[in-house]
N, C-alpha and C positions, 0 to 999 in steps of 0.2 A: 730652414728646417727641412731634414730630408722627408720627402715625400715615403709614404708607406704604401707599397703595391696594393690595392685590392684583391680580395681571393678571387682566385678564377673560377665562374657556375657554368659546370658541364651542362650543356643543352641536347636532348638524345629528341631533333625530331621524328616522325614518323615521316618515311618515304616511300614511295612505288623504289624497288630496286633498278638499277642502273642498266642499259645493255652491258652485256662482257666488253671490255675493252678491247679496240683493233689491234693485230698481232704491232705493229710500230708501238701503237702507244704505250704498250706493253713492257715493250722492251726499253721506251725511256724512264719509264716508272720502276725498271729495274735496275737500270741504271744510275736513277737518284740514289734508291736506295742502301747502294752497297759502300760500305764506312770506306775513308779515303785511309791510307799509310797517315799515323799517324795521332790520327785524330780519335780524343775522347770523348766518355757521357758528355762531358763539360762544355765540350765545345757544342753541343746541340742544345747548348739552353739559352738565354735572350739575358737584359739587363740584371732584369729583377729575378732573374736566377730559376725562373720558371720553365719547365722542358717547352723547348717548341716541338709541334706536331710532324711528323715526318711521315713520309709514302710509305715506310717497312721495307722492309728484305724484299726481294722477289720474290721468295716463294712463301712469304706472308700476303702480296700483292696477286701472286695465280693464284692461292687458296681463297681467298677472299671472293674474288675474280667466279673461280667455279662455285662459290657457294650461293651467288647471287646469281649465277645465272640458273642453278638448281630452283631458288624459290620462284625467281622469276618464271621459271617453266612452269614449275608446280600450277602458281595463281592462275595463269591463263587457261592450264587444261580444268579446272576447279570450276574458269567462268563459261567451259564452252557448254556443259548440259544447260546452266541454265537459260543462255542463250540460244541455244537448239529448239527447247522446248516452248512450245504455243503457250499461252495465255491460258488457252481453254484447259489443258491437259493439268498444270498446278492446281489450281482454281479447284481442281476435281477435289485436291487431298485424296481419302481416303473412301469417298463415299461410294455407294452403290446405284451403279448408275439406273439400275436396271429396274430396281427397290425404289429410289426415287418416282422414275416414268411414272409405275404404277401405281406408287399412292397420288400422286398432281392427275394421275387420268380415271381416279373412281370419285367415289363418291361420302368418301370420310372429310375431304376437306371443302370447302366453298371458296378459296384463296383465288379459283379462275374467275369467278365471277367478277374477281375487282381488275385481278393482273392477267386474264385475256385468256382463254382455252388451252394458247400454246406457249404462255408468258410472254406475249406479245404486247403486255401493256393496254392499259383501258381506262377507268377510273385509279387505278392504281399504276404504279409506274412499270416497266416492261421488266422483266427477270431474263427474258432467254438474251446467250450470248455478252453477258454483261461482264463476265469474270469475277463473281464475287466470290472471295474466299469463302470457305465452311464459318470462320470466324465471323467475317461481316455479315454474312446468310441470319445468323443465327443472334447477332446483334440487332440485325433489323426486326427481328421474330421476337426478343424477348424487350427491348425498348426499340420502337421506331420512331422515328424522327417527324412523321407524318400523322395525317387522320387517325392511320391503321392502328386496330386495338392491338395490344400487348397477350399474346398466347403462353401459358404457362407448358413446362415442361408433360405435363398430364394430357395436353390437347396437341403437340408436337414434340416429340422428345429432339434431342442434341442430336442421333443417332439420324433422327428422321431429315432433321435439317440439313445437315451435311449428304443426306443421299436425295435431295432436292437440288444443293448447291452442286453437285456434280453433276447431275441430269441436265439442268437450266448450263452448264459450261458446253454439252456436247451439241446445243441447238446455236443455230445464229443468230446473230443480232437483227434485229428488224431497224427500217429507216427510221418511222415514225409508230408510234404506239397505235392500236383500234381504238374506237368508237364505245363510246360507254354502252355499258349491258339496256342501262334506264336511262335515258338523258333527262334533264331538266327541262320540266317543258314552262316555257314564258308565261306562259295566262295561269299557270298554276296560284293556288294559294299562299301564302307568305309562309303559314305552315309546312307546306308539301315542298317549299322549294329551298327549306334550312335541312327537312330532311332528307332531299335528294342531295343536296347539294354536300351534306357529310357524308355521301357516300351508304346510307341505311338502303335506300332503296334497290339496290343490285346485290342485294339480297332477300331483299323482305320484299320488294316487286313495290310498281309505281304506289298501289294505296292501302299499303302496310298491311297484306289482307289477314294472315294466318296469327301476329301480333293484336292485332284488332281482335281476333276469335277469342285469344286465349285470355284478354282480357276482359271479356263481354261475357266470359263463365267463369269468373273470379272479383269480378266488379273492382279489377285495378283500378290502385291510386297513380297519381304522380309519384309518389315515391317509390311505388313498385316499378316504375319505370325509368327512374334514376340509378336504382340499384342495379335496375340487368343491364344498364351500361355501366356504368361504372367498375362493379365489380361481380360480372358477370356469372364466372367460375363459380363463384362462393352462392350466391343469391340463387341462381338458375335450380339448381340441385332441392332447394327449400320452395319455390316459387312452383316448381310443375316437376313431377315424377320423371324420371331420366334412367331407362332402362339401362340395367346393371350391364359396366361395359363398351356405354354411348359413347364416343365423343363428342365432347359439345362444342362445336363448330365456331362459336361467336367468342372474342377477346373480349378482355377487358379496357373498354376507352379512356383516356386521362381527359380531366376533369379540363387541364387547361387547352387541351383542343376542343371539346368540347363545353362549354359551359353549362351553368343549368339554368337559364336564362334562354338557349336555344331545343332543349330539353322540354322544359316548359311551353315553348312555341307548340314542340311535337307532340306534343302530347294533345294540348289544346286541339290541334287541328287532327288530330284523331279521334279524340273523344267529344266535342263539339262539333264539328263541322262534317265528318263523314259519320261517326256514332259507333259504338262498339259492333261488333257480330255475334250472332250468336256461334257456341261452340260446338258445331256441329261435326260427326267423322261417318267416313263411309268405308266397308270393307266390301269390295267385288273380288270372289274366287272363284274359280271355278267347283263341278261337282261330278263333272264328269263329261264326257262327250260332249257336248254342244250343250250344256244344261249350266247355269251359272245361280249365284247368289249373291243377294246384295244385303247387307244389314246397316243399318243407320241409328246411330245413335246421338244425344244431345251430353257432352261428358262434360256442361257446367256444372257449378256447385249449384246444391239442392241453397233455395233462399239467397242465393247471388247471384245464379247464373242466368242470363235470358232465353226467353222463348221464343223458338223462331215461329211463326203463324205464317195460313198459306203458303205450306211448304210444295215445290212440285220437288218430280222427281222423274229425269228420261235418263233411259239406259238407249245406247247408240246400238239401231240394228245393223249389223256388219251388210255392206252392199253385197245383192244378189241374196241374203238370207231371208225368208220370212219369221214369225213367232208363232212359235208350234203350241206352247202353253206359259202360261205365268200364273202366280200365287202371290196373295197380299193385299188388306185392304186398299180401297180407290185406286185399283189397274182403270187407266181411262182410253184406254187403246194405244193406235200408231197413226202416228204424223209425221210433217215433216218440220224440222224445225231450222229455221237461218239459222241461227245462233249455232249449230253445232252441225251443220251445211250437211243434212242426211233424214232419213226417217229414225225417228226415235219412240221406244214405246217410254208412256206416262205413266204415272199412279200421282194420286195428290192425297197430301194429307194435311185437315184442318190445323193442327200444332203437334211442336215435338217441346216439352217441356222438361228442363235439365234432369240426365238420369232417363230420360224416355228414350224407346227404342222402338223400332220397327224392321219387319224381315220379310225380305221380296223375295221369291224367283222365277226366272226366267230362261227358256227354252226356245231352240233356233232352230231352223230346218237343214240347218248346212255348217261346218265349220266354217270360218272367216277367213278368206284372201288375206287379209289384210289384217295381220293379230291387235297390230295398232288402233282397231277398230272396237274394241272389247271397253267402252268408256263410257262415262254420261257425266251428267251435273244436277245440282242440286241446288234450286233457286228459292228463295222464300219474300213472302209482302211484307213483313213486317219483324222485327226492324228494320227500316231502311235508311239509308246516307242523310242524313238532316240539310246538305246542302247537293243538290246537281242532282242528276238521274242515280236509279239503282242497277248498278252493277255487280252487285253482290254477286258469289256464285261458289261455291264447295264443287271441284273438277275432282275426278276420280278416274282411276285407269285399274284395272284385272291387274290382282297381285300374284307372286308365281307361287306356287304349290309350296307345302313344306318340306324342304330337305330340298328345292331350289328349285323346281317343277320343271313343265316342258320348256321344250324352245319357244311354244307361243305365247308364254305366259311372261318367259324372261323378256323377249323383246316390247310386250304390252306394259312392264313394270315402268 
């Protein structure tokens, strides 16, 4: 039976083009090519009557020849930018370096607290010098991989990512990351150390203090405290007033890094073990020359919010000044006090009961060397920590004038 050829399947790999061929080889490739006296189509075909492949003409063979070494040029000058160029400089895209710096060095975001002042890494993993595209920047920013909550575009836009992820490409890389902002500390509570240990405390400071205030003038549930982690964005806005314009600093956490089982822990060991605070706030401004004012107010809810009892109250006198006059019931003089390593003038007051308020002030014989020195605190008996000593304590610093005040007041902020 005669055999039937099979159709022949053109196969068109992909290849890197060839070097140009050497002037010899050149010339025998052209010498293949050129038909002999004679000889027809016919004869260049094989049994089964199918063309065999031939080298071509010469100058099918130099055209060829110069078109490949065209592309071939082309590809390598195509790979040399990218090869020229650093790591750091792609990475940038598009973004603004400059725009980046200084939103990572004020005071809209808290991102340093976890990934290090200069993104040197801390609690959180190091950003400077990594090369991270705009695209991976901004993939670790709306799902990460990590503890870290999930920032929606309202709290960092895409815009703002990308001029972070260029900023963090012009720094270098460090060896090893820093030292946590709060570390865990060993003899802690089992409570204290699910919360440190997720990372809450390098923000919210070793014993949750301003979290504790704001629910000790709201009489938080656990569930109110499931919700500002969880879904932060949403809850926060309904949970406490958020001046029109804020950015709200804290993401949204996923439920499966965080459980609510460790949630639970945190809470317990806030509300049981240390005990809510009262929600106490203090405004120091100035009034003029050397003359300052202090007002205190208690801004829990009226029927929920607690009272703080034996309240003191010392305003730091700046070194070298004396107190020239002050106003406000129970002024109890000046002392010194360790705690705040200087003379402080006092007033006490029996309670501040939610919605109460009280107004001091206070006059100095000198402006302050040291604007830094414009501060006090505000301590109270009761409530206190249901377990360990009372450290409670509402710290305050001179806020700057309206419309951005002086230099002493900005550096005191």
């Amino acid at each position: 039976m005669r055999k039937t050829a099979a159709p022949e399947c053109k196969v068109f790999p992909i290849r890197l083009p060839a070097p140009f061929p050497a002037p010899h080889r050149r010339a025998r490739m052209a010498e293949s090519g050129k038909k002999k006296p004679g000889e027809s189509r016919s004869d260049k075909t094989g049994a089964t009557g199918n063309p065999q492949r031939s080298e071509g003409s010469a100058g099918a063979t130099i055209n060829r020849g110069a078109h490949m070494k065209k592309l071939f040029a082309a590809l390598l000058l195509s790979a040399i930018p990218a090869l020229a160029i650093p790591t750091s400089s792609w990475a940038q895209g598009t973004g603004d370096v400059a725009a980046g710096k200084k939103l990572w060095d004020g005071n809209e975001l808290f991102c340093k607290n976890c990934h290090g002042r200069d993104g040197e890494g801390a609690f959180g993993p190091d950003l400077a010098g990594r090369g991270l595209s705009p695209a991976e920047f901004l993939k670790a920013v709306r799902k990460p991989w990590g503890v870290m909550p999930a920032f929606t575009d309202a709290q960092l836009s895409d815009a703002e990512a990308t001029n972070l992820a260029a900023y963090f490409a012009t720094l270098q890389k460090v060896a090893e990351p820093g030292a946590w902002r709060v570390p865990v500390a060993d003899n802690a509570p089992h409570g204290q150390q699910v919360y440190m240990s997720q990372g809450c405390a390098q923000c919210h400071g070793a014993t949750f203090d301003m979290p504790r205030a704001t629910f000790g003038g709201k009489a938080a549930t656990y569930n109110d405290l499931r919700d500002l982690v969880y879904t932060h964005t949403d809850f926060m806005p309904k949970f406490e007033e958020v001046r029109p314009g804020q950015r709200l600093r804290m993401g949204n956490f996923n439920p499966l890094r965080i459980p609510e089982s460790e949630i639970h822990e945190i809470y317990n060991w806030a509300h049981d073990d240390l005990g809510f605070r009262p929600q106490l706030a203090a405004q120091y401004t100035s009034t003029g020359g050397t003359s300052y004012a202090l007002n205190v107010t208690n801004n829990g809810e009226t029927g929920k919010g607690l009272t703080a009892s034996g309240v003191v109250i010392d305003v730091m006198v700046p070194a070298g000044a004396t107190v020239t006059g002050t106003t406000g019931a129970g002024y109890k003089g000046v002392h010194m006090d360790e705690k705040m390593k200087g003379n402080v003038a006092e007033w006490q007051v029996p309670k501040l009961a939610p919605k109460d308020a009280q107004a001091f002030t206070i006059s100095f014989s000198q402006a302050p060397a040291n604007p830094a020195d414009l501060k006090g605190a505000i301590r109270w008996a009761k409530p206190a920590p249901k377990t360990g000593p009372n450290m409670d304590a509402l710290n305050f610093a001179l806020r700057p004038a309206a419309g951005g005040g002086g230099a002493a007041n900005r550096t005191a902020q």
